[in-house]
N, C-alpha and C positions, 0 to 999 in steps of 0.2 A: 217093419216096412221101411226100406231107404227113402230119404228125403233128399227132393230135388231143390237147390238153393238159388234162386236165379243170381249170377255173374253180378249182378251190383247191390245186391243181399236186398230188394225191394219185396221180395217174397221167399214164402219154401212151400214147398206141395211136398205130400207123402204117393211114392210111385209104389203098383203095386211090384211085389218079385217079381223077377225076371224081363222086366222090363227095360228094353234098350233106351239110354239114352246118348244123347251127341246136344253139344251147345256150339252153334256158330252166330257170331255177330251180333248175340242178345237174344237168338231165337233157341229156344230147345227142343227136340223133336223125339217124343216118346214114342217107337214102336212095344207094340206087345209080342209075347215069345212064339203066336202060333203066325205071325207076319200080315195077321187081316185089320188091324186097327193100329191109326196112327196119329197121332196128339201133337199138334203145335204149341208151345207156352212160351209169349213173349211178357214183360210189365213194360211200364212207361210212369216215371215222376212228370205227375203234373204242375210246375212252378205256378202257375194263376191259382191254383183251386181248381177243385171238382167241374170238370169241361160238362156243360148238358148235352154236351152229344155222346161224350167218354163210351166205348164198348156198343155203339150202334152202328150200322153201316155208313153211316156218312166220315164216323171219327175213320172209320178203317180207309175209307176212301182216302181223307184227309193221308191217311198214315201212309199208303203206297205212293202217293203222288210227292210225298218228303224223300223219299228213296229212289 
């Protein structure tokens, strides 16, 4: 199974075959080979420590209103 490395080595996922991928801007965007399913994977270093919001909707919030 290839492995997907994120851009600033903070993680790696194992992608299944045939699986498309494309990296823009920190985001990578796995399509699968029949075109019906589609996987966003970004990470993020947290300099403070473990955020209690980390991965809830509010962090995500937090996250589009920085961009």
């Amino acid at each position: 199974m290839p492995v997907l490395t994120d851009p600033h080595g903070w993680f790696t996922l194992a992608v299944p075959e045939g699986w498309e991928r494309d990296t823009k801007d920190g985001v990578t965007t796995l399509r699968d080979p029949v075109g019906v399913g589609v996987v966003y994977v970004s990470g993020v270093r947290v300099c403070r420590g473990l955020q209690g919001c980390f991965g809830r909707a509010d962090f995500l919030a937090i996250f589009l209103r920085s961009i």
